[in-house]
C-alpha positions as CSV (number, residue, x, y, z in Angstrom):
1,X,0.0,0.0,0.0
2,X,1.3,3.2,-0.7
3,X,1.6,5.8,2.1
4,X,-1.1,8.3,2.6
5,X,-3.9,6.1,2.4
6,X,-6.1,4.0,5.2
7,X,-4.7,-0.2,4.8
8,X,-6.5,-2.6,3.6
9,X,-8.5,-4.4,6.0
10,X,-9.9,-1.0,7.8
11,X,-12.5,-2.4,9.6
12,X,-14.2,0.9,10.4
13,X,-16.1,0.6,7.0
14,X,-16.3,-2.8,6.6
15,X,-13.6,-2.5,3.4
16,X,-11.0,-4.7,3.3
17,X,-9.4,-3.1,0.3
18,X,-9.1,0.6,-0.1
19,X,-7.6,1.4,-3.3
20,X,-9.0,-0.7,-6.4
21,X,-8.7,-0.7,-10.1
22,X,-11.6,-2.3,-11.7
23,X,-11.0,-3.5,-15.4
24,X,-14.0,-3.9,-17.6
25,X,-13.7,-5.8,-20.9
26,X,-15.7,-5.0,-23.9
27,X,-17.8,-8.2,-23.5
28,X,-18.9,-6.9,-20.3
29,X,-19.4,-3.1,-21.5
30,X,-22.1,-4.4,-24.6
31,X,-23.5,-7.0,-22.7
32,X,-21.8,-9.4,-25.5
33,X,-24.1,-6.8,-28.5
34,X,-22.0,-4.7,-31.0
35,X,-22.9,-1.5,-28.9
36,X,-22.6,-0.4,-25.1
37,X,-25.2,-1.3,-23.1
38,X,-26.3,1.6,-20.7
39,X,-28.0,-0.6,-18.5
40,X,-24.6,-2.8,-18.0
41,X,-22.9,0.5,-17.5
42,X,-24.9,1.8,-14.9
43,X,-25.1,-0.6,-12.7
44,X,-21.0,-0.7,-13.0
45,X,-21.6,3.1,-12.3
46,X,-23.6,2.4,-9.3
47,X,-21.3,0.1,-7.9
48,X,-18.7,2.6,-8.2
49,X,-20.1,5.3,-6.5
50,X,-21.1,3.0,-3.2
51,X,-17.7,2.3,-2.9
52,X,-16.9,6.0,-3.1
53,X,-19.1,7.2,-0.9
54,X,-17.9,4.7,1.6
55,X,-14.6,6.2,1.5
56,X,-12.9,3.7,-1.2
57,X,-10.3,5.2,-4.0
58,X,-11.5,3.5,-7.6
59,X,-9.5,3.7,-10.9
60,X,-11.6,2.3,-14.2
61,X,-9.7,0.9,-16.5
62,X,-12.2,0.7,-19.4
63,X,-12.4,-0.7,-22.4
64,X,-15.2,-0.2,-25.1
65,X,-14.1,3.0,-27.0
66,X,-13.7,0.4,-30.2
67,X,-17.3,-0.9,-29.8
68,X,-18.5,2.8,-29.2
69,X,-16.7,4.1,-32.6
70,X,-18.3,1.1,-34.4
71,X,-21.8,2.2,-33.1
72,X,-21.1,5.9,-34.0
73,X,-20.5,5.2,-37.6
74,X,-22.6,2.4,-38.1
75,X,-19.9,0.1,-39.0
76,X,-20.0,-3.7,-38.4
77,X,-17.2,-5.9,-37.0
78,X,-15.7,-7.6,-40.0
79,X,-16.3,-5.6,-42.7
80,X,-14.6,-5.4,-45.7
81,X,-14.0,-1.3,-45.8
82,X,-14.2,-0.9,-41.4
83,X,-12.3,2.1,-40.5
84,X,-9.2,1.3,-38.6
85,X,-8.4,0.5,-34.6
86,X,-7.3,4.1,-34.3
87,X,-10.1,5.8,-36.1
88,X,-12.7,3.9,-34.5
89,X,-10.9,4.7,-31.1
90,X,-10.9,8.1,-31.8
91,X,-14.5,8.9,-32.8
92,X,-15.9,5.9,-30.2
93,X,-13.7,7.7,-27.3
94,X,-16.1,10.8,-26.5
95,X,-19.0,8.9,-26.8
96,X,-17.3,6.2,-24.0
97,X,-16.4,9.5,-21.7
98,X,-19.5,11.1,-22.3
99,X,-21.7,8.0,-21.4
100,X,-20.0,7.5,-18.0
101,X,-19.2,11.2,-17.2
102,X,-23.7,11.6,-17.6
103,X,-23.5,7.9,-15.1
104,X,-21.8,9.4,-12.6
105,X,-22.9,12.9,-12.6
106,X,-26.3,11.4,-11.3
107,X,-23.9,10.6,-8.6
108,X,-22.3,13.8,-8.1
109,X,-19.5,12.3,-9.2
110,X,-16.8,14.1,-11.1
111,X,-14.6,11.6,-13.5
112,X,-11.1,12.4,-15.1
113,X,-9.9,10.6,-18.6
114,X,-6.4,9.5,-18.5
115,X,-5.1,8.5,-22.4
116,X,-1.9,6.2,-21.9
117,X,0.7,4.1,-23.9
118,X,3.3,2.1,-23.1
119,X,5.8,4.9,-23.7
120,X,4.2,6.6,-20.9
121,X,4.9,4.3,-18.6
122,X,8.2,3.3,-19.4
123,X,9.6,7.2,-19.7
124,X,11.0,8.1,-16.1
125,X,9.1,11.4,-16.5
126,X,6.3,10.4,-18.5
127,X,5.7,7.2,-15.1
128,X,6.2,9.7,-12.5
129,X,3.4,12.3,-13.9
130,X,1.2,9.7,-14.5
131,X,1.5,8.4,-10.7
132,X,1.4,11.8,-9.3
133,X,-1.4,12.9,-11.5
134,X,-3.7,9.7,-10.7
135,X,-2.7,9.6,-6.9
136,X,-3.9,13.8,-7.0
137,X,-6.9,12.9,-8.7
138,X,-7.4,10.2,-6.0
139,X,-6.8,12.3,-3.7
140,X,-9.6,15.4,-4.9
141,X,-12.4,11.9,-4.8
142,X,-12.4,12.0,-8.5
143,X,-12.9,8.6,-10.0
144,X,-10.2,8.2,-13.0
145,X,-11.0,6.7,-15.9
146,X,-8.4,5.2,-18.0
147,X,-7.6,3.4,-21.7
148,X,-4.7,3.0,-24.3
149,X,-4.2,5.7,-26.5
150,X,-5.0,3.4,-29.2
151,X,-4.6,6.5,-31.6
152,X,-1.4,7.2,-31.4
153,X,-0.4,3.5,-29.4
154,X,-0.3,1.4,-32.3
155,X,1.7,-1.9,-33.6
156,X,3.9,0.1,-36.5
157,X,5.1,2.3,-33.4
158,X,7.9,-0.4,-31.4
159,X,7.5,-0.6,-27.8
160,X,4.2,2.1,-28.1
161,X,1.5,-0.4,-27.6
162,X,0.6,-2.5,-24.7
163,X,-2.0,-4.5,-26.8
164,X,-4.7,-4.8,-24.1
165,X,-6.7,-3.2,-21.5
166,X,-5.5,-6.5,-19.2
167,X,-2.1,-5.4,-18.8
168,X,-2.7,-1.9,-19.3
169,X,-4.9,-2.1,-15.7
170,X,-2.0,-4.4,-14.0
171,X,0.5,-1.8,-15.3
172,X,-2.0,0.9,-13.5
173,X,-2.6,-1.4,-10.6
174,X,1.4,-1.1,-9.9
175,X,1.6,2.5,-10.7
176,X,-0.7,3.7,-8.1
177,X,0.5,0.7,-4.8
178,X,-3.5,-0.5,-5.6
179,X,-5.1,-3.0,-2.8
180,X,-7.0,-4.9,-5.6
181,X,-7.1,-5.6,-8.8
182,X,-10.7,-6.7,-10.8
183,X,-10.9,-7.7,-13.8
184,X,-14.4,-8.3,-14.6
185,X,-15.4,-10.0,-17.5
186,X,-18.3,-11.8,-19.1
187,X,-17.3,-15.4,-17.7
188,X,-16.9,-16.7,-13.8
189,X,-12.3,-17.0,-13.7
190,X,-10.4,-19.5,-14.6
191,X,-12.2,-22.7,-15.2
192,X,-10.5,-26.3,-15.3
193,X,-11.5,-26.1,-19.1
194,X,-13.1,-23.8,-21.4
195,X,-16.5,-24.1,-19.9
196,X,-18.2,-22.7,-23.1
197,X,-17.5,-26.0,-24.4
198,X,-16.7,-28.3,-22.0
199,X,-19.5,-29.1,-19.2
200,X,-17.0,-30.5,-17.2
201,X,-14.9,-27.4,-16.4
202,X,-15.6,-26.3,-12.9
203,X,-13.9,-22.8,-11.3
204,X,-10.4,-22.6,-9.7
205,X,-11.4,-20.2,-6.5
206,X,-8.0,-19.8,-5.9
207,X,-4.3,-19.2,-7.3
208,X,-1.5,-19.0,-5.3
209,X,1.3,-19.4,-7.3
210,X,0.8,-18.8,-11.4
211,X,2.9,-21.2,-12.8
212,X,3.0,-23.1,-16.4
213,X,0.3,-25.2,-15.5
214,X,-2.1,-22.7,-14.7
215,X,-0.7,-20.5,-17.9
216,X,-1.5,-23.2,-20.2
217,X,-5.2,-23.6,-19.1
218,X,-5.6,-19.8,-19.6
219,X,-4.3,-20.5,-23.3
220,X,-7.6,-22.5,-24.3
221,X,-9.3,-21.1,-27.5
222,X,-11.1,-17.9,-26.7
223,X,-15.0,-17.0,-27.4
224,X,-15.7,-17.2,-30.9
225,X,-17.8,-13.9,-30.5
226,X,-14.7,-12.0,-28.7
227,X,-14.8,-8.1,-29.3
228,X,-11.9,-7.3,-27.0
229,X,-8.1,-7.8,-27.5
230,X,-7.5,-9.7,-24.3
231,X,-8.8,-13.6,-23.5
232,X,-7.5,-15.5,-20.5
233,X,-4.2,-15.5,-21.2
234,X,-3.3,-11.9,-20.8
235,X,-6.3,-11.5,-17.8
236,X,-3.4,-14.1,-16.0
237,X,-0.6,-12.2,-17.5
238,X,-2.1,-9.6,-15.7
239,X,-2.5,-11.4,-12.4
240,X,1.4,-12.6,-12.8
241,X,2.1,-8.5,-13.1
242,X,-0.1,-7.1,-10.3
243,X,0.6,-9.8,-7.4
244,X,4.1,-9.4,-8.2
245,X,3.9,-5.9,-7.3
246,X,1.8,-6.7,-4.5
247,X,-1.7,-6.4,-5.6
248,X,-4.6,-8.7,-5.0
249,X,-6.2,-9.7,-8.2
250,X,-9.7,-11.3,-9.3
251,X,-10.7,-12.4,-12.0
252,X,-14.5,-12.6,-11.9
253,X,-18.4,-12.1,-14.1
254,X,-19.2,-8.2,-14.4
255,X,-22.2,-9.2,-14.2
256,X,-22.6,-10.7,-10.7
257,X,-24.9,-8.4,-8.5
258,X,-23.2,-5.8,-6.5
259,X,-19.8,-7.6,-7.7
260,X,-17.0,-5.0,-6.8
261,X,-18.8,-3.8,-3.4
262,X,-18.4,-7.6,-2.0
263,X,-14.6,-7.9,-3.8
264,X,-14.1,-4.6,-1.6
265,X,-15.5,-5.9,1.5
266,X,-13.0,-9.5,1.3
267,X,-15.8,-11.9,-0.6
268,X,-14.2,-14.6,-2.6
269,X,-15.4,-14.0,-6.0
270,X,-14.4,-15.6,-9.0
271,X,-10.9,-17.4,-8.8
272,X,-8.6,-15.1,-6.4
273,X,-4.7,-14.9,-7.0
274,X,-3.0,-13.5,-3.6
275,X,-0.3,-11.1,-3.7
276,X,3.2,-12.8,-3.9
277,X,4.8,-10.0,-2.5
278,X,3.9,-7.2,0.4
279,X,3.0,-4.0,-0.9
280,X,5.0,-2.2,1.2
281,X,8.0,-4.4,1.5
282,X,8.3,-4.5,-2.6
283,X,8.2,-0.5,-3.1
284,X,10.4,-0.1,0.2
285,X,13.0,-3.2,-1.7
286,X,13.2,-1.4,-5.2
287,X,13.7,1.9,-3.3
288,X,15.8,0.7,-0.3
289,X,18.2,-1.4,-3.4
290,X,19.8,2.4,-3.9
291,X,19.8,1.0,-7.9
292,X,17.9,4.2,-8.8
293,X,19.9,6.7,-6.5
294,X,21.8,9.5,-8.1
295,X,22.4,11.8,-5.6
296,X,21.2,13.1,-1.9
297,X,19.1,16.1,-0.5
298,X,20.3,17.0,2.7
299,X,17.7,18.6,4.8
300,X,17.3,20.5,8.1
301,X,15.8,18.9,11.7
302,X,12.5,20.5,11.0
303,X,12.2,18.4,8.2
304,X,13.5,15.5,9.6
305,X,10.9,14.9,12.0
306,X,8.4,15.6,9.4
307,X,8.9,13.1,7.7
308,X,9.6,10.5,10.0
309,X,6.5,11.7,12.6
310,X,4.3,13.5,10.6
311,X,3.9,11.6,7.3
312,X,4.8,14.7,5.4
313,X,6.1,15.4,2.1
314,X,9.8,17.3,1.5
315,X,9.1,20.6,0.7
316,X,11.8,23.0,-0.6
317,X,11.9,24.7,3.0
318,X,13.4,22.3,4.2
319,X,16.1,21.7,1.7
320,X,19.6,23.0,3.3
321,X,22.1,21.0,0.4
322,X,21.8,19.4,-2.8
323,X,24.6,16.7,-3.4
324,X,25.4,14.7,-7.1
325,X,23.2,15.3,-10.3
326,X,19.9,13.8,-10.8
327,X,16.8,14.4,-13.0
328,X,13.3,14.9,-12.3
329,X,12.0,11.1,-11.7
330,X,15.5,9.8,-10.2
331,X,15.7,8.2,-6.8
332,X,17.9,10.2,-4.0
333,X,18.7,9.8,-0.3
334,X,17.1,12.2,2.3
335,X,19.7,12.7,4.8
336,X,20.2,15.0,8.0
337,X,23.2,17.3,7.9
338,X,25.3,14.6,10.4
339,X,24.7,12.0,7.5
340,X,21.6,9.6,8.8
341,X,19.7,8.8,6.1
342,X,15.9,9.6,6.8
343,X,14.6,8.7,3.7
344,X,14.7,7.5,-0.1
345,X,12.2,8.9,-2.3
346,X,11.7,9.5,-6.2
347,X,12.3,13.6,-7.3
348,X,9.8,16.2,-8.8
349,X,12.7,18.4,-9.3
350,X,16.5,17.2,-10.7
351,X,19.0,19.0,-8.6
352,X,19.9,22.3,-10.3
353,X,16.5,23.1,-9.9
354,X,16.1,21.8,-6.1
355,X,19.3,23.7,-5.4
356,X,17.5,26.9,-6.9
357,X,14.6,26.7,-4.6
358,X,16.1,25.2,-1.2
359,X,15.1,27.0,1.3
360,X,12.1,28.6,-0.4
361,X,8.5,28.4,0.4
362,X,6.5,26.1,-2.2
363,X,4.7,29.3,-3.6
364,X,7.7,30.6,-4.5
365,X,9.0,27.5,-7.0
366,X,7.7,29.3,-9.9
367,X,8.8,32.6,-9.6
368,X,12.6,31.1,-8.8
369,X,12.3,28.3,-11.5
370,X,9.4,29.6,-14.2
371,X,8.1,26.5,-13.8
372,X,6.1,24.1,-11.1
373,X,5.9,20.8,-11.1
374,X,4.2,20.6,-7.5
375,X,4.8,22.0,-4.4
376,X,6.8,19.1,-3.2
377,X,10.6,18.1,-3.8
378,X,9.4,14.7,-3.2
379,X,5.8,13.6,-2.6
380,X,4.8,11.9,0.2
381,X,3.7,8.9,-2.1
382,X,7.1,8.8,-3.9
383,X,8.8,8.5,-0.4
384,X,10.0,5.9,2.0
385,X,10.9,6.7,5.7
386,X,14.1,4.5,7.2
């Protein structure tokens, strides 16, 4: 779990997972129609905002702008002259944003789109304004609603795409230190067997280890009448991804009643893969492995104590000394002017510019610099206290 957030298993509300990203598949979306289904939607929607109002942070990760370009021009899957991926994307993606922004307003809701692409995510920059911008939104109650930019993300582009809205939510999951992980989809998990053709198959409640045997039983032929780009296989690429950060993830049917209120509150839904890895422990080990550091901020005893007492971010106040060169997204040491290390935490600002605004209020960071990228020289989520 990331810092600056209630833990899982808060039993004040009756949550045991605070922070979720909820995948929905195209299936799901239209009902298994060529359009979205509203009625589908809204009760997604609904679900949503009970979790909100009972204090829990949700992230969509959404497919269906595909399905919503194809109903918005009228074109059938399979066509002969069907506009591209990237066109349909593009006309289908207002439509999407429009239909749930009208869903949750009846909610008093307010929703943010985030566009991203694997380039996004794998630019130090580009990963740390994404996490800070989602984590803020988070932070306002706004629910987040995110998808690949599949206009510009496409396979002519190397290393652009991420192919599917699977991976793209486990990629999210990570980025934001997410309790769970749903990816809801138009069947129950993963099944012993394809159960659309064998009666046989019966549900696996529970993963703990994904290893080849349970990879090749997500590799079964997919649903002949598919509309997404993922299948089983990347919904447990995903899982491998997410509970290797540290994430809970299940795999379970959209359209179970009041499905992601009882994931929230610990229910057993679907098949279940545990985290392999605390979520705490495996931010504090890639930080705490000094790999990423480039350099130190020394800072003053106010400061100090801040951050170890008060759960604070490092604020350019109390900055006293900047020491080697880094760039904005690096890892640095936070250390007290005898040497003790207080902290490791990821940068806002690479060090020419800290070193202009130590010692400065955070008002004044744009005036010295003629830029801001926050008031914070490192964000409380971006940090780890020793």
């Amino acid at each position: 779990m990331g810092t600056g957030k209630k833990g899982a298993g808060d039993a004040s509300d009756g949550l045991r997972y605070r922070r979720i990203v909820a995948k929905l598949g195209t299936n799901l979306l239209t009902a298994g129609g060529e359009q979205l289904d509203l009625a589908m939607m809204s009760s997604l929607v609904g679900q949503v905002a009970h979790l909100h109002q009972e204090g829990a942070e949700v992230i969509l990760v959404t497919s269906g702008a595909i399905a919503a370009g194809r109903q918005q021009l009228n074109a059938s899957k399979g066509q002969r002259d069907a506009p591209s991926r990237p066109v349909l994307a593009a006309v289908g993606q207002s439509h999407l944003m429009q239909s749930y922004d009208q869903l949750f307003s009846w909610h008093g809701i307010v929703i943010a789109q985030a566009l991203l692409s694997r380039r996004d995510l794998g630019d130090r920059v580009g990963y740390l304004n994404a996490r800070n911008t989602l984590l803020d939104l988070l932070e306002l109650r706004v629910v987040p609603i995110v998808n690949e930019n599949d206009v510009v993300a496409v396979e002519e582009i190397e290393g652009a795409r991420i192919g599917d809205n699977d991976n793209l939510s486990a990629l999210v999951a990570n980025l934001v230190d997410a309790d769970l992980l749903a990816l809801l989809t138009d069947t129950a998990g993963l099944h012993t067997a394809d159960p659309r053709l064998d009666k046989k198959a019966r549900l696996i409640r529970r993963v703990e280890r994904i290893d080849e045997e349970i990879e090749q039983l997500a590799s079964g032929p997919s649903h002949p009448g598919e509309r997404g780009t993922g299948g089983m296989t990347t919904k447990i690429e995903a899982a491998k991804l997410a509970t290797a950060g540290g994430t809970t993830v299940v795999i379970a049917a959209g359209e179970e009643k009041d499905v992601l209120p009882r994931l929230a509150q610990g229910e057993e839904i679907g098949t279940v893969f545990p985290p392999q890895v605390d979520r705490m422990e495996s931010r504090k080990r890639w930080m705490l492995s000094r790999l990423a550091v480039r350099g130190r901020i020394i800072v003053d005893a106010g400061a100090a104590k801040a951050l170890r007492e008060g759960n604070k971010s490092l604020l350019p106040a109390g900055v006293k000394a900047v020491e080697g060169d880094f760039e904005r997204g690096d890892g640095v040491d936070i250390c007290t002017a005898e040497g003790e290390r207080v902290a490791c935490g990821i940068v806002n600002y690479g060090s020419r510019e800290v070193e202009a605004i130590r010692g400065l209020r955070s008002e004044r960071i744009e005036e010295a610099l003629g830029h801001e990228y926050g008031a914070e020289v490192v964000h409380r989520n971006n940090l780890v206290v020793l």
